[in-house]
GUZASE-860623 format. One record per residue: residue number from 1; z, x, y of N, C-alpha, C in turn. Coordinates in steps of 0.001 Angstrom, whole numbers, plus 524288, in hexadecimal, padded with zeros to 5 digits. Each point is the difference from the previous one (the first is absolute). Layout:
! GUZASE-860623
- nr,n_w,n_u,n_v,ca_w,ca_u,ca_v,c_w,c_u,c_v
- NUM,Z,X,Y,Z,X,Y,Z,X,Y
...
This chain:
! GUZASE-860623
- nr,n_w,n_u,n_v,ca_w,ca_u,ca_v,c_w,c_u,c_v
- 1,80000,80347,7FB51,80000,7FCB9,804AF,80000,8036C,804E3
- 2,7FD47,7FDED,8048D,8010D,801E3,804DF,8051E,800B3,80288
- 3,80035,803EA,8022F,805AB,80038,80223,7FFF6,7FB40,80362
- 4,7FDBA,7FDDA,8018B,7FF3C,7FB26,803CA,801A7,7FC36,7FE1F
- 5,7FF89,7FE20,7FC83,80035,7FB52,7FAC2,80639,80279,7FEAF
- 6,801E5,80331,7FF4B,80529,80353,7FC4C,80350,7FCBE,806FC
- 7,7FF52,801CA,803EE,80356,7FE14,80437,80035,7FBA6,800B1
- 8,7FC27,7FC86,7FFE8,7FEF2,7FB2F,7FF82,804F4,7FD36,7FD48
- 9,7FF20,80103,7FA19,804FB,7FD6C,7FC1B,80462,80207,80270
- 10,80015,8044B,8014D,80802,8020D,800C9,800D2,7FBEB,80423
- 11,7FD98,7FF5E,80546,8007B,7FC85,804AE,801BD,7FBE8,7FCB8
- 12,7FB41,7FCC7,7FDDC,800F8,7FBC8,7FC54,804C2,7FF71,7FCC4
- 13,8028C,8043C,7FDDB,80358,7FF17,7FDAD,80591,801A4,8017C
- 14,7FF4F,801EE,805D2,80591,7FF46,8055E,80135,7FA68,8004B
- 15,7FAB3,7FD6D,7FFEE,80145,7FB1C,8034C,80048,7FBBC,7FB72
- 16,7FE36,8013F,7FA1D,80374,7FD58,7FC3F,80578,7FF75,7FE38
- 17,80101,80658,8009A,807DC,8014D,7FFC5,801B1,7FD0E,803DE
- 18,7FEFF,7FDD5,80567,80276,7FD53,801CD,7FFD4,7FAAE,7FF0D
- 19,7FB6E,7FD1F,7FB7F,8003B,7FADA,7FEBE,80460,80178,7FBBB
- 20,7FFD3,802CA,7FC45,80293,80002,7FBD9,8064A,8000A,80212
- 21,80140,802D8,8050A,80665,7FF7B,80221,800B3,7F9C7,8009C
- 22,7FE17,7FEB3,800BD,80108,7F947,8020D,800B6,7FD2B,7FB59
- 23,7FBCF,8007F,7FB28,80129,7FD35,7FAE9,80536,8019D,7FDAE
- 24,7FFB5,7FA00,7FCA4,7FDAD,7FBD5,800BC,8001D,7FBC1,8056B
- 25,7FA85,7FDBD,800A1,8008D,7FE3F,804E8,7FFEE,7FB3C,8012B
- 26,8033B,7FD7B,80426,801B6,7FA2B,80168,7FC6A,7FCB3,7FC88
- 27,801A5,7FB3E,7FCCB,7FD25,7FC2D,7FCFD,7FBD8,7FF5B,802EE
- 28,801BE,7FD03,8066F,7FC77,7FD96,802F4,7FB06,80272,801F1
- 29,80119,8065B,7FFA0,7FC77,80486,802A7,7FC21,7FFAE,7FB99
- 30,802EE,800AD,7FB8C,7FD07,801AE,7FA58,7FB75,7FB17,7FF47
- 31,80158,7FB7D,7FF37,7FCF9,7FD2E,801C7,7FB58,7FEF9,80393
- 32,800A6,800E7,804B4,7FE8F,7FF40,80476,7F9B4,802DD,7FE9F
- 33,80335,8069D,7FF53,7FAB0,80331,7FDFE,7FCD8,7FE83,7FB25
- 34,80192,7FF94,7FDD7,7FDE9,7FD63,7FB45,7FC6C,7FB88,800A7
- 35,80015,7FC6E,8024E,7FCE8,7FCB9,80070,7FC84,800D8,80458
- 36,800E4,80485,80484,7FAC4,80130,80355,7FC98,80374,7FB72
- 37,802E4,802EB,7FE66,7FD45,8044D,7FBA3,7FD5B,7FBE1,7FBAB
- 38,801C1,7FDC3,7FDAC,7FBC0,7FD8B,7FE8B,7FB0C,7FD33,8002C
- 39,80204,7FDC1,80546,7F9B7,7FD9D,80243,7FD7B,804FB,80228
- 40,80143,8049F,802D1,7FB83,8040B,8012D,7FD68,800A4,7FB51
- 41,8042C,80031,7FB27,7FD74,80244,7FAF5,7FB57,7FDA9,7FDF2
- 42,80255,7FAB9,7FFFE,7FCA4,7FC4E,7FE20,7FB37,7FE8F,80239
- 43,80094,80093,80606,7FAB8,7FF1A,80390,7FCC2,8052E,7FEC4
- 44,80138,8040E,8018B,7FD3E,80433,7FF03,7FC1B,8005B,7FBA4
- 45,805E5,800AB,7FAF8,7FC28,7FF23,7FB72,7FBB0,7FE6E,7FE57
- 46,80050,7FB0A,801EE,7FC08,7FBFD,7FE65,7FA61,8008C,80526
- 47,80270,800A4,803A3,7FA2A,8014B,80432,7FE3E,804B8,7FDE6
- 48,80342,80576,7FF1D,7FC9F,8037E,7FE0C,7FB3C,7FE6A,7FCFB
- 49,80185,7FCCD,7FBFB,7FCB7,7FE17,7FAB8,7FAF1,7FB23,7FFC1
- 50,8007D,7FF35,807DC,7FA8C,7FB59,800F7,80603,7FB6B,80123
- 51,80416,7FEA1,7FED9,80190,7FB16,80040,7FFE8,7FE3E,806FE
- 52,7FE0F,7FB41,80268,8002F,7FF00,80526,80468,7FC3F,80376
- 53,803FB,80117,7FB50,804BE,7FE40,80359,8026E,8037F,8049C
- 54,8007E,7FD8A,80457,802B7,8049A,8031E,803E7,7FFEA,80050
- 55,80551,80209,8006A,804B8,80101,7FFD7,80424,7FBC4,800D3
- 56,7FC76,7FD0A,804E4,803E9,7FAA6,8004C,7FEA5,7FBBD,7FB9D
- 57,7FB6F,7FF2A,7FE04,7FD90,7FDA7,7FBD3,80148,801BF,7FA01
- 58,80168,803D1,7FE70,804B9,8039D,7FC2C,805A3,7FDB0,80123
- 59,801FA,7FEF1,8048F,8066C,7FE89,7FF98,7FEE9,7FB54,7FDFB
- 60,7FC1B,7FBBB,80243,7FF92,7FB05,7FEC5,7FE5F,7FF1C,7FB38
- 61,7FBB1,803A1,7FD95,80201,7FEEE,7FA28,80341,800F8,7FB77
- 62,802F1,804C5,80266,80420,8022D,7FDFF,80406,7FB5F,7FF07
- 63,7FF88,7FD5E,80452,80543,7F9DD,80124,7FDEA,7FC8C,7FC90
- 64,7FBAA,80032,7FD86,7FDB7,7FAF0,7FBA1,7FD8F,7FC25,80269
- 65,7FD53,8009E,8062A,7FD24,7FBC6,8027C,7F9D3,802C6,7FE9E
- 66,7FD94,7FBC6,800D4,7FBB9,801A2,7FFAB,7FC88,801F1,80757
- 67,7FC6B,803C5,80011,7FDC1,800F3,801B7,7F87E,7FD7F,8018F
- 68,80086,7FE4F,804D0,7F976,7FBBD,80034,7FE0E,8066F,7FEF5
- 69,7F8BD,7FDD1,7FDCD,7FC1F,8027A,7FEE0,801EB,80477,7FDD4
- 70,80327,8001F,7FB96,80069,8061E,7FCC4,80017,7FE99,7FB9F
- 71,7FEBD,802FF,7FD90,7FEEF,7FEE2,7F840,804A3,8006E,7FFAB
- 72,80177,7FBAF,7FAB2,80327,80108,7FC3C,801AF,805D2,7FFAA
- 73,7FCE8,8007A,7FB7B,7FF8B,805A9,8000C,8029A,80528,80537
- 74,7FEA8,80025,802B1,801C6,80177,80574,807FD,7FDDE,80015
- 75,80164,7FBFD,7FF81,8043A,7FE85,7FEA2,8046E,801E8,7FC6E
- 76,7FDBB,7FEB9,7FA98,80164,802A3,7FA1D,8003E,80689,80220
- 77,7FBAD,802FB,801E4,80147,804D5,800EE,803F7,801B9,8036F
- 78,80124,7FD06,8047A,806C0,80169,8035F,80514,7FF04,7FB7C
- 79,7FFDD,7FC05,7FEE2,8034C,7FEBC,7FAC0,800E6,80209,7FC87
- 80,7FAA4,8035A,7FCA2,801AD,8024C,7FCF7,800BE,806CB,801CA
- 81,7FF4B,80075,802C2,801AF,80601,80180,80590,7FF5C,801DC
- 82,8027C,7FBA0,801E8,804C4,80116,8028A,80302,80090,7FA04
- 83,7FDB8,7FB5E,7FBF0,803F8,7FF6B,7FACE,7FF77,80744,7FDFE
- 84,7FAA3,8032C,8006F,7FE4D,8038B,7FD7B,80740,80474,802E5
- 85,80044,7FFBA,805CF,803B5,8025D,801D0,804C3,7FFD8,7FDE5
- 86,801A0,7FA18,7FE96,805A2,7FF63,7FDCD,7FFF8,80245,7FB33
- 87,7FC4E,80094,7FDE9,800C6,801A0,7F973,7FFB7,805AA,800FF
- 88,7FD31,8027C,803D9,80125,80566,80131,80713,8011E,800E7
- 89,80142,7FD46,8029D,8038F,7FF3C,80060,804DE,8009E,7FC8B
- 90,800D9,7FBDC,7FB69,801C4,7FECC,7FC21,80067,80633,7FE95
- 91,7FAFC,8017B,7FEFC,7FE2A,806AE,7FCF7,80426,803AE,802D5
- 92,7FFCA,7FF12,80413,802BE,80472,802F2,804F5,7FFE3,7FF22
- 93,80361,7FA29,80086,80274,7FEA2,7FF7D,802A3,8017D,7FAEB
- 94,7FF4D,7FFB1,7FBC9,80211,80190,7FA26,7FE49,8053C,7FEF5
- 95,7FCF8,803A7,8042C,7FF64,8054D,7FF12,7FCD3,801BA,7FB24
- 96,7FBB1,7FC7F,7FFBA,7FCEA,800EF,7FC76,7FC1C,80399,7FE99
- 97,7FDF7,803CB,7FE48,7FB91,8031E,7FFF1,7FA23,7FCFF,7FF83
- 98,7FD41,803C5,802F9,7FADD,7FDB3,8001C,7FE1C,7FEAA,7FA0C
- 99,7FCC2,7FB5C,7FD3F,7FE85,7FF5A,7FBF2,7F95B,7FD18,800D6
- 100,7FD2D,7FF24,7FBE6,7FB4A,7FD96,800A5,80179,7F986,7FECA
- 101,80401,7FF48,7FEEA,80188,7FB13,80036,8010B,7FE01,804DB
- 102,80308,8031A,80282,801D2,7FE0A,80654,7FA4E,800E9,80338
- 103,7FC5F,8020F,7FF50,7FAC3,800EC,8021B,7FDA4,7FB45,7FEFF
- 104,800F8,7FDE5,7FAA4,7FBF9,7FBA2,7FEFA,8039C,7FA5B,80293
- 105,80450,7FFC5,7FEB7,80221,7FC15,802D7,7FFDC,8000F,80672
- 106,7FF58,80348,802A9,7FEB5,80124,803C1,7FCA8,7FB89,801D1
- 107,7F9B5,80307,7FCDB,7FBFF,7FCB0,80133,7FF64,7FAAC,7FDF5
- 108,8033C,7FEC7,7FC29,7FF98,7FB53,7FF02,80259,7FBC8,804B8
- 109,80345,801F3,80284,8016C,7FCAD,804FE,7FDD4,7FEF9,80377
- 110,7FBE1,80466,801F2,7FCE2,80147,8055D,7FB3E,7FDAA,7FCB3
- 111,7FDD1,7FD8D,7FAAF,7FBE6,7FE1F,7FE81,80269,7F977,7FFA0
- 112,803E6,80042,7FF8C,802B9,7F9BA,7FEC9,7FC9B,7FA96,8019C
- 113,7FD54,7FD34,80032,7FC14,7FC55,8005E,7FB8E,7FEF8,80207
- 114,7FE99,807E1,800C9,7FAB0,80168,8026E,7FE22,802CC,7FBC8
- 115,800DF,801BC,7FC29,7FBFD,801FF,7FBB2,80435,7FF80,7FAF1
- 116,80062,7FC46,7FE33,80616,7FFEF,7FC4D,7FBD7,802A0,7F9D8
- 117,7FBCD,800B4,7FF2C,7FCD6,800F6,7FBF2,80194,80689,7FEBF
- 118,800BC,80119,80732,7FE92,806CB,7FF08,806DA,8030F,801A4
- 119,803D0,7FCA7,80361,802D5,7FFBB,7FFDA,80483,80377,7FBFA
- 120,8013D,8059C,801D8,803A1,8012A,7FC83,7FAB3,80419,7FB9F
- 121,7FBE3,7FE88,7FFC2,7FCB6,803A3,7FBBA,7FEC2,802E1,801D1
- 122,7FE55,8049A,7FECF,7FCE6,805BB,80043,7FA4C,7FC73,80069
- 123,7FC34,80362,80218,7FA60,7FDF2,8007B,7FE94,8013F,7FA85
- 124,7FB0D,7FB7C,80008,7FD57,80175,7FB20,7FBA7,80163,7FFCE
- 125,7FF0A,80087,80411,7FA0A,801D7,8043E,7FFFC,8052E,8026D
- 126,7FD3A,802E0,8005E,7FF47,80419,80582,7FE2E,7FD84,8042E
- 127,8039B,8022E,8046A,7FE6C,7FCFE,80572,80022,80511,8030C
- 128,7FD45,7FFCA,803AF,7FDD4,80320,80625,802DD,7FDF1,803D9
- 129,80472,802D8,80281,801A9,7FCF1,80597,7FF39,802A5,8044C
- 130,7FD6F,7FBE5,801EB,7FD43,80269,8042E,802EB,8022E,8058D
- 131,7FD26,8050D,801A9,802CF,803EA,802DF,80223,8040C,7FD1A
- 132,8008A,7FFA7,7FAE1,80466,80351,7FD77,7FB47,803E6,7FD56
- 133,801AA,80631,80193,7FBE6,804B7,7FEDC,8004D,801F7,7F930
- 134,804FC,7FE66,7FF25,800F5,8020F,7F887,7FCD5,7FAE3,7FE0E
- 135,7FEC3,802E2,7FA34,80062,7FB93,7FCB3,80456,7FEA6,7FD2E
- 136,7FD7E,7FB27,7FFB6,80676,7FE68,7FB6D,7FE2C,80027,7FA2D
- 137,80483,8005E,7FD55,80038,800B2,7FAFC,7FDD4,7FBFC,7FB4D
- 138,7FE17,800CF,7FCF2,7FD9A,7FC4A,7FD21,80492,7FBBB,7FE23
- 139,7FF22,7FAE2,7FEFB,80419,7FD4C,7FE6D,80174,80025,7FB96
- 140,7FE0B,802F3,7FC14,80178,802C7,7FA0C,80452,80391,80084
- 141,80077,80180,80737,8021F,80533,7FFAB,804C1,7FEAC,803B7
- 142,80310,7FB30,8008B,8030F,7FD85,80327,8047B,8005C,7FDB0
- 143,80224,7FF0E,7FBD8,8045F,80264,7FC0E,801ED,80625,8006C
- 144,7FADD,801EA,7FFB6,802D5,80536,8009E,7FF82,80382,805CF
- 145,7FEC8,7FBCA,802FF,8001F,801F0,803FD,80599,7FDD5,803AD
- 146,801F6,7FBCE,7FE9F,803FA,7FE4A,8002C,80557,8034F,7FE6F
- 147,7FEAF,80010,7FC39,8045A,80363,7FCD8,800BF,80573,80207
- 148,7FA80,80198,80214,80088,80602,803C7,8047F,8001B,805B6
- 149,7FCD2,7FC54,8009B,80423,7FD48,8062C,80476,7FFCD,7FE73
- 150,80371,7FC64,7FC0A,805E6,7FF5D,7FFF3,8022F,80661,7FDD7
- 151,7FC85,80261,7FCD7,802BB,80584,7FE44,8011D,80335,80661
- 152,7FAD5,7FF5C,80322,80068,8027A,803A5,804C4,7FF87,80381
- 153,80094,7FAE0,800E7,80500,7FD43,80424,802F0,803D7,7FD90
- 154,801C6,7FE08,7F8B5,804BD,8035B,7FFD1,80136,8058E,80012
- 155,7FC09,80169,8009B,80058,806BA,7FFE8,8010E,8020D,80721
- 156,7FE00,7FB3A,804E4,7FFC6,8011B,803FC,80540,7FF41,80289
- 157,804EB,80096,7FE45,804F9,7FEF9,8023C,800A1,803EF,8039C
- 158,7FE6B,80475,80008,8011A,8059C,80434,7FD52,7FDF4,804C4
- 159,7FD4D,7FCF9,7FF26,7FC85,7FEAC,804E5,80200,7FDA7,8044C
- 160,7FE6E,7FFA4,80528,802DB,7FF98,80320,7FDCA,7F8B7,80088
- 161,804B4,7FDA9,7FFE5,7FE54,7F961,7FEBB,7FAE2,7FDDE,803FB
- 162,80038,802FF,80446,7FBD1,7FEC0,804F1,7FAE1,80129,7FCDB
- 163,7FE9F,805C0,7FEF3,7FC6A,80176,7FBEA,7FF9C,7FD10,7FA38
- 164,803D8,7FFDD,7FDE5,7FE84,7FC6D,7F9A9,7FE5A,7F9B1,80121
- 165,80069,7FDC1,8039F,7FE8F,7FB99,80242,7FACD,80032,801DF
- 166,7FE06,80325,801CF,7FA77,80082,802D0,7FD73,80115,7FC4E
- 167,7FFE9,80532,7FB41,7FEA1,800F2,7FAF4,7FF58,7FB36,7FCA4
- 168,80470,7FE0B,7FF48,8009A,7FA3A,7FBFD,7FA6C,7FA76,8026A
- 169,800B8,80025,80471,7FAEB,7FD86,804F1,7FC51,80113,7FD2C
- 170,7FE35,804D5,7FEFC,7FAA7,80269,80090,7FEA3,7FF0F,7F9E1
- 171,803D1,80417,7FDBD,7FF17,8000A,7F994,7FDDD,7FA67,7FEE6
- 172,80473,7FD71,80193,7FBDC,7F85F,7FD5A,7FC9B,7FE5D,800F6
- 173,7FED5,80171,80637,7FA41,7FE24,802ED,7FC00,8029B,7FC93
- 174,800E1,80404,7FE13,7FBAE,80477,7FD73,7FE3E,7FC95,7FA2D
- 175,80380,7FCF8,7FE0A,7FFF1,7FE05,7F990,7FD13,7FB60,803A9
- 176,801E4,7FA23,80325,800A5,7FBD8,7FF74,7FE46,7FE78,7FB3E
- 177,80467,7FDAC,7FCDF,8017B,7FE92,7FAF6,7FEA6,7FB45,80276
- 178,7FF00,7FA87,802DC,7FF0A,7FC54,7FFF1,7FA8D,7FE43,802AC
- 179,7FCF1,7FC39,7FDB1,7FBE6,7FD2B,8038E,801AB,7FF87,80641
- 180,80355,7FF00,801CF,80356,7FDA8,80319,80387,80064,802BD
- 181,8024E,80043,80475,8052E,800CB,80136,801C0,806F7,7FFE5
- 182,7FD77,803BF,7FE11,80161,8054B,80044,80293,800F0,805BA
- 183,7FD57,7FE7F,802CC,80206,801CD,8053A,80619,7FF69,8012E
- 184,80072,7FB11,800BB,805B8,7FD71,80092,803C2,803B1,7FC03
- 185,7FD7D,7FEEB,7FBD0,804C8,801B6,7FA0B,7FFDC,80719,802F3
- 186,7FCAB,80270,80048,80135,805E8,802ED,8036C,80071,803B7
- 187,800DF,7FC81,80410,8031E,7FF49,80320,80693,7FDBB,7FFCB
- 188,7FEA0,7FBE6,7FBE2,8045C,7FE46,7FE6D,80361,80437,7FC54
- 189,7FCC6,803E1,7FDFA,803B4,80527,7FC77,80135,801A3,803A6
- 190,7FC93,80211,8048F,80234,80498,80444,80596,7FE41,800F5
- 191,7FEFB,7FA70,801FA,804E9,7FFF2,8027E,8057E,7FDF5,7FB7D
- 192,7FD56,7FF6E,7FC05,804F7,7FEB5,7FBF6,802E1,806B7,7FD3B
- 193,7FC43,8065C,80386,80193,80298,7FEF0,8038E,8025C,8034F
- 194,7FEC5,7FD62,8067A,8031C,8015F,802F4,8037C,7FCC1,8001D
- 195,80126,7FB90,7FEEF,805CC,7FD0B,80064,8043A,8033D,7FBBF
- 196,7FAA6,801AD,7FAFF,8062B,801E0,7FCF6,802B7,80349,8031C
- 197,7FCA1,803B7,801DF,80298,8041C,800C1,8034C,8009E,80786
- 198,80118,7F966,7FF8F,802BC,7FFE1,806D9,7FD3B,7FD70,80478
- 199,7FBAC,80109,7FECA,7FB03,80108,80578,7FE51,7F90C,80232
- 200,8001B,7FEAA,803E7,7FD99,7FB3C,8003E,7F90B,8003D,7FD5C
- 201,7FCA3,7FAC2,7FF89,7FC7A,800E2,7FFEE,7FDFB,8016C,8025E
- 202,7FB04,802DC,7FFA8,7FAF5,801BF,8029B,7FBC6,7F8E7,80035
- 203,7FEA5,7FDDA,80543,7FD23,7FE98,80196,7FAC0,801F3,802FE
- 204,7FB61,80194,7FD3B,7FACB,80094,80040,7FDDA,7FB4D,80170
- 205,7FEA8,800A8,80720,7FD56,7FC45,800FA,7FCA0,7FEC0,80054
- 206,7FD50,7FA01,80170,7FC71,80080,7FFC1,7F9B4,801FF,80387
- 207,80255,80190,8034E,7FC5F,801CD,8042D,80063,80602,7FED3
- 208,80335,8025D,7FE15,7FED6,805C1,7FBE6,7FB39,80010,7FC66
- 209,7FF63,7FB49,7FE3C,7FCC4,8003E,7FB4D,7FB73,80472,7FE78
- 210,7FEF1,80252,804FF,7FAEA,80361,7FFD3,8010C,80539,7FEBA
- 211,804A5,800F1,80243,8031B,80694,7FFD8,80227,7FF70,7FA3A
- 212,80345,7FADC,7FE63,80311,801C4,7FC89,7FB39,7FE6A,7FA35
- 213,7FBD5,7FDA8,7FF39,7FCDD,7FFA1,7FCE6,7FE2F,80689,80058
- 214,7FED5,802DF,8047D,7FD98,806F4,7FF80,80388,8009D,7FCB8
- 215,805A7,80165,801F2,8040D,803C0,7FCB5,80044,7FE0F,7FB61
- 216,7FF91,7FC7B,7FE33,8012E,7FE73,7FC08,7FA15,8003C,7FB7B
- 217,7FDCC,80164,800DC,7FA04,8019C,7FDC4,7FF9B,806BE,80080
- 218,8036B,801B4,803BE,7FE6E,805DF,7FFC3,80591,800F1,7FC38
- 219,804A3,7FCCF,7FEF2,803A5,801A9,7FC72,7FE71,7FF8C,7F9D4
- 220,7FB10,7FCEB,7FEDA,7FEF9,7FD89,7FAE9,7FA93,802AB,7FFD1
- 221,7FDE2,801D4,8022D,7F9E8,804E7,80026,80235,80530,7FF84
- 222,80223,80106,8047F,801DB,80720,800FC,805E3,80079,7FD66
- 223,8021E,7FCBA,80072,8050E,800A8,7FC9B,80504,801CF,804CA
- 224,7FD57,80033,805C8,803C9,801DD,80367,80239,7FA8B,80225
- 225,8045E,7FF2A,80079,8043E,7FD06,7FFAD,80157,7FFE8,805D6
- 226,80186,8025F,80124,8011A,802A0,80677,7FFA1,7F919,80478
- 227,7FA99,80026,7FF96,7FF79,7FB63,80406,8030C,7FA15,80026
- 228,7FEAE,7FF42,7FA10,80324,7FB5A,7FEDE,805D1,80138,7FFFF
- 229,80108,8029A,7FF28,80648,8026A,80044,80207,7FE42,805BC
- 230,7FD28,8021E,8039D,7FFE2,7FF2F,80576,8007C,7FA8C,801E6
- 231,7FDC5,7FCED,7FBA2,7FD55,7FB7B,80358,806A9,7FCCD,7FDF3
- 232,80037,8023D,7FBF2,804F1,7FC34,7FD3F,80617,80303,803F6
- 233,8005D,8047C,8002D,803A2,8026A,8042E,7FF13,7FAF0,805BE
- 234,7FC1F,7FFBD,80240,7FEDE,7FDF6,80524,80370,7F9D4,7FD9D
- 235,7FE23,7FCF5,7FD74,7FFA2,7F9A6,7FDC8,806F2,7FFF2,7FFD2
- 236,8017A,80480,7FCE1,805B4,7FF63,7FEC9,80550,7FFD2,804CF
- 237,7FBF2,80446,8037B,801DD,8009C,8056E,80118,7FB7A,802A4
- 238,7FCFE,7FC7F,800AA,7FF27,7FBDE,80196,80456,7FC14,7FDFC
- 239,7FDC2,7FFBE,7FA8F,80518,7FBD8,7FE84,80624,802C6,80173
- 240,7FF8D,802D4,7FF9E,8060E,8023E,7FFF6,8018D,80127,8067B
- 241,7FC88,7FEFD,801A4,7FFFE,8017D,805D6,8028D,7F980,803EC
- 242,7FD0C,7FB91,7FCE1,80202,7FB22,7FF2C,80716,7FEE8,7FD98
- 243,7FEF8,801BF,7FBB4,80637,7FF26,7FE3C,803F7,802C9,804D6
- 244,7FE8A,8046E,800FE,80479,8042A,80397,7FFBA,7FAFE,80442
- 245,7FB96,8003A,802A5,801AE,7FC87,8041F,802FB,7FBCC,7FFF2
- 246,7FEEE,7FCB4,7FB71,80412,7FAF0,800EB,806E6,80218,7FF42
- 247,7FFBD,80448,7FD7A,8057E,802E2,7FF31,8020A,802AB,803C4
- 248,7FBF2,802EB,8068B,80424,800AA,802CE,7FE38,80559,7FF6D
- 249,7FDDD,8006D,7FB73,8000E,807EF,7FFAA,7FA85,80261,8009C
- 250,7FDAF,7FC16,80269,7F93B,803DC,80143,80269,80275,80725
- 251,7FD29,805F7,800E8,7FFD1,8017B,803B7,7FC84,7FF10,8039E
């Protein structure tokens, strides 16, 4: 890594030791964040991926009203990414290790009554996604490419959680094991790798889309990591830059 990127995290992780002095933190606070953090999450997510809800149109379906002129579909997807969060959640929560089970249940949530066929399966197809410079792996070759990934996680504990999170990003984007939904489910690990390890989520927005689609194609082509690392350092900043403030302790 750049010494640039190496200063980056230490800053980043001054101004986490001071979230971690405060925990555990007020019910009402804990809350509070939690439910803005989820709708950025959830809006983001889903605009990255084409969805045309805009942020105030995400709370409202988040609340179970419906939205004039938006698909179903468009709906089911705020819904099921917020359920996809709580079960991240849950994971974190019981301190679970990464598995291809929690990968597939993953996507089975964020597919929940928009593709319930493919939902939760590995592809059975080769697919091309477009923008993306690697190829992907044959779908004969999704098992053991899977199985490369979870050996990898566990061998990557020395890693610095900012880095094994951006790595974990990339490594999956490089397989997408699904028709579907890869994007989100990449995102939804990142940040189910930074909650274990303390960190608020990383929100990748959606008006990034252009920078963080480069880094993330030059981490899964060239294998240099660096940018996206950056991009997830910046995202984390942010959220955590949010929490300090409502606590009193941003400068």
């Amino acid at each position: 890594m750049h010494a640039s990127l190496d200063a980056s995290i230490e800053a980043l992780d001054a101004d986490k030791a001071k979230l971690d002095a405060d925990r555990p933190l007020p019910l009402h606070t804990l809350e509070s964040l939690r439910d803005t953090l989820m709708l950025e999450w959830t809006y983001n997510a889903n605009a990255l991926e084409g969805n045309t809800l805009t942020l105030g149109e995400t709370k409202i379906a988040l609340e179970g009203m419906a939205v004039g002129g938006k698909t179903l579909r468009e709906h089911f997807e705020a819904l099921n990414h917020r359920d996809a969060i709580r079960y991240a959640e849950e994971i974190v929560g019981h301190n679970e290790a990464l598995s291809e089970s929690q990968i597939r249940h993953i996507h089975a949530r964020v597919l929940k009554n928009v593709d319930d066929s493919e939902a939760g399966q590995y592809r059975r197809v080769n697919v091309k996604i477009d923008g993306a410079s690697a190829a992907l792996p044959d779908f004969s070759q999704l098992p053991a490419e899977m199985a490369a990934l979870i050996d990898w996680h566990a061998h990557a504990a020395a890693m610095h959680p900012l880095v094994r999170a951006a790595q974990l990003h990339a490594r999956f984007w490089k397989i997408c094991p699904f028709v579907a939904g890869n994007g989100r489910i990449g995102r939804l690990l990142l940040n189910l790798e930074l909650m274990k390890a303390g960190y608020p989520p990383a929100v990748i927005r959606n008006d990034e889309r252009a920078a963080y689609r480069e880094a993330l194609d030059k981490a899964c082509v060239a294998g240099d990591y660096d940018a996206l690392t950056r991009f997830v350092v910046e995202a984390v900043r942010r959220t955590l830059g949010t929490y300090l403030n409502m606590l009193g302790e941003h400068d």
